[in-house]
C-alpha positions as CSV (number, residue, x, y, z in Angstrom):
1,X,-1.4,19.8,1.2
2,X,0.7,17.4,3.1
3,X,1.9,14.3,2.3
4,X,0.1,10.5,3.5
5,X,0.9,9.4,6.9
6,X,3.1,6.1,6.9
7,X,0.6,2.6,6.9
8,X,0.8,-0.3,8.3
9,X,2.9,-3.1,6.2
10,X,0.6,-5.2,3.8
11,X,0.1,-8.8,4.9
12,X,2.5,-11.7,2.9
13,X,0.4,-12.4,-0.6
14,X,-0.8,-16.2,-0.6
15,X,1.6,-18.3,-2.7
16,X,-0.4,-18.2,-5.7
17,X,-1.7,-15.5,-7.1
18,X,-5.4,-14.9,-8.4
19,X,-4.4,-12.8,-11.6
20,X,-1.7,-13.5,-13.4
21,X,-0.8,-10.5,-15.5
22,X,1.1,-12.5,-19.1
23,X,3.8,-10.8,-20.9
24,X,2.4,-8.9,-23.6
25,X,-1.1,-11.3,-24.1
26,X,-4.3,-11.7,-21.4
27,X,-4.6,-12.0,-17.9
28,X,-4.9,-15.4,-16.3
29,X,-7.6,-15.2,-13.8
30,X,-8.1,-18.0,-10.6
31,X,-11.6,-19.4,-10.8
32,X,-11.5,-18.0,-7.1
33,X,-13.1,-14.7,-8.6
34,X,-16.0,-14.8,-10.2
35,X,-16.4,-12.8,-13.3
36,X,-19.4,-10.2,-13.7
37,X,-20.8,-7.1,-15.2
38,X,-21.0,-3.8,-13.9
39,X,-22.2,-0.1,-14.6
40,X,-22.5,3.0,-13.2
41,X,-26.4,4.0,-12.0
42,X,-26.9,7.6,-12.8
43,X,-29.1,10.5,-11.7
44,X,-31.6,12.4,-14.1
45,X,-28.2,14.8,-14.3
46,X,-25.9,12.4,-15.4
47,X,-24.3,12.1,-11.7
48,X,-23.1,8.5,-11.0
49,X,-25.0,7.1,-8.1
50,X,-24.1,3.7,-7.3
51,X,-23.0,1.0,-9.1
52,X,-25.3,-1.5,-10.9
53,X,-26.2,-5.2,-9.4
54,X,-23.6,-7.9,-10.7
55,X,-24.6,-10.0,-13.7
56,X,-22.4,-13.1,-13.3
57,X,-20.5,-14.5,-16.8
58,X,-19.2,-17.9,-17.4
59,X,-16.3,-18.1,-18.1
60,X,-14.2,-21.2,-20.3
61,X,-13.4,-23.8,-18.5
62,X,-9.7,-24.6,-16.9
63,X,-8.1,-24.0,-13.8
64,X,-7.6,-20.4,-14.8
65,X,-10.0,-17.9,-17.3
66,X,-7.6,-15.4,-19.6
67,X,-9.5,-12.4,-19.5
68,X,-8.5,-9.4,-22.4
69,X,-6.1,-6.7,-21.8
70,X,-5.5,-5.8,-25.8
71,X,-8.8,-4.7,-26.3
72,X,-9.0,-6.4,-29.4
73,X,-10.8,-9.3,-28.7
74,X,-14.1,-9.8,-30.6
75,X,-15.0,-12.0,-27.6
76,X,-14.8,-9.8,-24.8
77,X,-14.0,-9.4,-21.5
78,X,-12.6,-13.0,-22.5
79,X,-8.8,-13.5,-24.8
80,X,-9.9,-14.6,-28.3
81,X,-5.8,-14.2,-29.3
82,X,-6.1,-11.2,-30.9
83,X,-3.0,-10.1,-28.9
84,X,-1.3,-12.1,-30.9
85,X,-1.6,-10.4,-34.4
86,X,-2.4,-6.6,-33.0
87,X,0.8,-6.0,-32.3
88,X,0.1,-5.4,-28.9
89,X,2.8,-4.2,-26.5
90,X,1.6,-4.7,-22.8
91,X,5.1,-4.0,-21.2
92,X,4.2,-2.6,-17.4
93,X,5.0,1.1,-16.6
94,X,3.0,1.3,-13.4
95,X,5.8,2.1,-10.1
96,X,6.7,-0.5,-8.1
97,X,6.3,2.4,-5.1
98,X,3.6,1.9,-2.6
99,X,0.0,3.5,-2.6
100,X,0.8,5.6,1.1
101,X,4.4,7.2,-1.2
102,X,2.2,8.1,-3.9
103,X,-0.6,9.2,-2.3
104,X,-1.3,12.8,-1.4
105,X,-3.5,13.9,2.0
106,X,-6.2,16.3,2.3
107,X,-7.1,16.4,6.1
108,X,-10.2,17.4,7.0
109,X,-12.4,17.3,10.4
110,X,-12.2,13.8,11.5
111,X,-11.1,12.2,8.8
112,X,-8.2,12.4,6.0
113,X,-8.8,12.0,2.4
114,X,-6.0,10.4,0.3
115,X,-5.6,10.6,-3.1
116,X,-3.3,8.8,-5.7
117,X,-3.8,10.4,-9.2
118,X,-2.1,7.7,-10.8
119,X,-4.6,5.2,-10.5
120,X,-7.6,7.2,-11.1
121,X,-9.7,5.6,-13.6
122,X,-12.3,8.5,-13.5
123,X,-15.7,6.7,-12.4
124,X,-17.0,10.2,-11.5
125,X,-18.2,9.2,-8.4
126,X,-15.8,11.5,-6.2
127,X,-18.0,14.6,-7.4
128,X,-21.5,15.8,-8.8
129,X,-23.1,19.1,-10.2
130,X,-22.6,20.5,-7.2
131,X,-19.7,19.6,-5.2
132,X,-16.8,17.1,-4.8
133,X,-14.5,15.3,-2.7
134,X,-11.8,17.8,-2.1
135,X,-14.1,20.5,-1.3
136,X,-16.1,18.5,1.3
137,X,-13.0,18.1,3.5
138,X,-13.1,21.6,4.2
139,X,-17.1,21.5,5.1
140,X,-16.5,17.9,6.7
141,X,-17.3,19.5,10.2
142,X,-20.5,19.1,9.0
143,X,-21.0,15.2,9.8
144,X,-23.7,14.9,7.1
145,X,-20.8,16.6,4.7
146,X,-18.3,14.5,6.4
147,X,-20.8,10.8,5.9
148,X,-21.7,11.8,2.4
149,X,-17.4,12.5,1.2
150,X,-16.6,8.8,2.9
151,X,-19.9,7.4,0.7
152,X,-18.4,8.7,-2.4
153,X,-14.8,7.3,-1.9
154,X,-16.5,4.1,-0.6
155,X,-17.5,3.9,-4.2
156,X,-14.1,4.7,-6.0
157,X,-13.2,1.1,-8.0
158,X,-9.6,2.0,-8.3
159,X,-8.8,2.9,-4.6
160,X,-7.3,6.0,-6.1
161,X,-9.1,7.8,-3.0
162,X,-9.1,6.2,0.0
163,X,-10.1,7.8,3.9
164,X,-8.9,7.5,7.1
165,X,-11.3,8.0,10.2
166,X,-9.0,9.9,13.2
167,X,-7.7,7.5,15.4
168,X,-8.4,4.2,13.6
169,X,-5.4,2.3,12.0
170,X,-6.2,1.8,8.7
171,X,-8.1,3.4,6.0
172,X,-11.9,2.6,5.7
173,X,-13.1,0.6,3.2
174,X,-15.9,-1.1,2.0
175,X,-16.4,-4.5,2.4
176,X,-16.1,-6.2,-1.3
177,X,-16.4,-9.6,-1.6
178,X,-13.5,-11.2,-4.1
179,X,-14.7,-10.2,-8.1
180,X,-13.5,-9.4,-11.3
181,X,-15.9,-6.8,-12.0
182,X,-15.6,-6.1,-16.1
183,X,-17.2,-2.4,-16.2
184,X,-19.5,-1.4,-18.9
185,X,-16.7,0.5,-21.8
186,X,-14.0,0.2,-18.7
187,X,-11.7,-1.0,-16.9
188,X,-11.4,-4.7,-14.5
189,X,-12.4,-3.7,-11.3
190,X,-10.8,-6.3,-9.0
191,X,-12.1,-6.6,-5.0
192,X,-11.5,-8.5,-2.3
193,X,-7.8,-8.2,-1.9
194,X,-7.2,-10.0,-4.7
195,X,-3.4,-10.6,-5.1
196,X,-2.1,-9.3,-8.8
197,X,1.3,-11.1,-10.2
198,X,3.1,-8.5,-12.6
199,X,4.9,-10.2,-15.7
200,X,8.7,-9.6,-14.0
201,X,7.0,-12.5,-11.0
202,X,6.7,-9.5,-8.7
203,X,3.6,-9.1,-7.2
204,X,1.7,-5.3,-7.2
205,X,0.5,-3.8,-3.8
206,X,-2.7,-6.4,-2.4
207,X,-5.1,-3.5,-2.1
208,X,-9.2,-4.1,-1.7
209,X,-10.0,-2.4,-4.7
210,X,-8.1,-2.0,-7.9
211,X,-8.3,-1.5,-11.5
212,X,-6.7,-3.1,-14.0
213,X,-6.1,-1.9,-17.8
214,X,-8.4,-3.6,-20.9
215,X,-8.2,-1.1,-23.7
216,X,-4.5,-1.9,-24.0
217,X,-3.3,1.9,-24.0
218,X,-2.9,3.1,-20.4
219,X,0.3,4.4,-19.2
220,X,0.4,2.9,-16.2
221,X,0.0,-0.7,-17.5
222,X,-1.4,-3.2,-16.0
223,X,-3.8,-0.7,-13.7
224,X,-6.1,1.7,-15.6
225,X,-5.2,5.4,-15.5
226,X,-8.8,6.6,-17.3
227,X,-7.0,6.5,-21.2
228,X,-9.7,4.2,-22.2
229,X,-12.8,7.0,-22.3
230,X,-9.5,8.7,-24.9
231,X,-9.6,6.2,-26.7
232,X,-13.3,5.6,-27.2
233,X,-12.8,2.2,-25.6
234,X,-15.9,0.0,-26.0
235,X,-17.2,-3.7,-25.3
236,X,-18.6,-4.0,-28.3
């Protein structure tokens, strides 16, 4: 293994942020992103697929919606205050490092795979029955190998995998409109670059995808680290 090759600077975040992440209580959301649903389609096998088409909410009105990151709420995705009687303790552990520090590299034929454990939120969709991600970057001079690895990452929520294609500049990802997508028993998967503003003021890495915490007991608060399938997490 070898460590991730140095990226490119991330451009200046926009001078006000589209989630606000509130000491110890929800997080304050710009009407910018809409707010849907989300699962994972599976095969006969159990394998995740792809992911379900959005079913849009409506949010309460206001200049910004406070979406629950407790995972108390009786109203949920959506703050009801339960935060504020469930003792709730949402105090930030994530590193303030970069995603390229984290990150670990797996080179392959073509292409390099990167990989940031931290973030993982375990959506499956980097392996199946019969194979997964790591493995195919050693078959990835296979360019049917090669297409179906970059496929899979493509459909990672938390960018805890991303690729590179040889020669290109920056790592390859899809093209996700700007969403909070709440997913089914998980996480907030946020798209579109959306520009997260810790508690402190400080404002996390602008990456395309991420995930943000809503059972209230990952360690890497505010992004999801996979505790909530632990925890028996559930929207109901």
């Amino acid at each position: 293994m070898t460590q991730s090759a140095e990226r490119a600077p991330a451009p200046a975040p926009p001078a006000d942020p589209d989630v606000v992440v509130t000491p110890d209580g929800p997080y304050l959301v710009s009407r910018r992103l809409p707010v849907r649903r989300r699962h994972h389609v599976t095969s006969e096998q159990g394998d995740p697929l792809t992911w379900s088409t959005a079913t849009d909410l409506v949010p309460p009105d206001g200049e910004r919606y406070a979406l629950c990151r407790c995972g108390g709420s009786s109203h949920k995705p959506f703050c009801d205050g339960t935060h504020r009687n469930n003792g709730f303790d949402g105090t930030e552990a994530t590193p303030t490092s970069s995603y390229a520090e984290r990150s670990t590299a797996y080179p392959g034929t073509g292409v390099t795979v990167h990989d940031d454990r931290s973030i993982c939120q375990h959506a499956a969709f980097c392996g199946n029955r019969v194979t997964n991600v790591w493995k195919m970057t050693h078959d990835s001079d296979d360019p049917v190998v090669r297409a179906q690895m970059m496929a899979m990452i493509e459909h990672c929520p938390s960018g805890a995998l991303t690729y590179r294609v040889d020669g290109e500049d920056a790592d390859g990802e899809p093209d996700l409109a700007p969403a909070v997508n709440v997913v089914a028993d998980g996480p907030l998967w946020v798209t579109g670059s959306a520009v997260v503003q810790r508690s402190d003021g400080g404002t996390a890495e602008p990456r395309p995808r991420v995930t943000l915490c809503r059972c209230g007991a990952s360690g890497n608060k505010p992004f999801c680290d996979g505790t909530h399938a632990k925890v028996g997490f559930a929207d109901s």
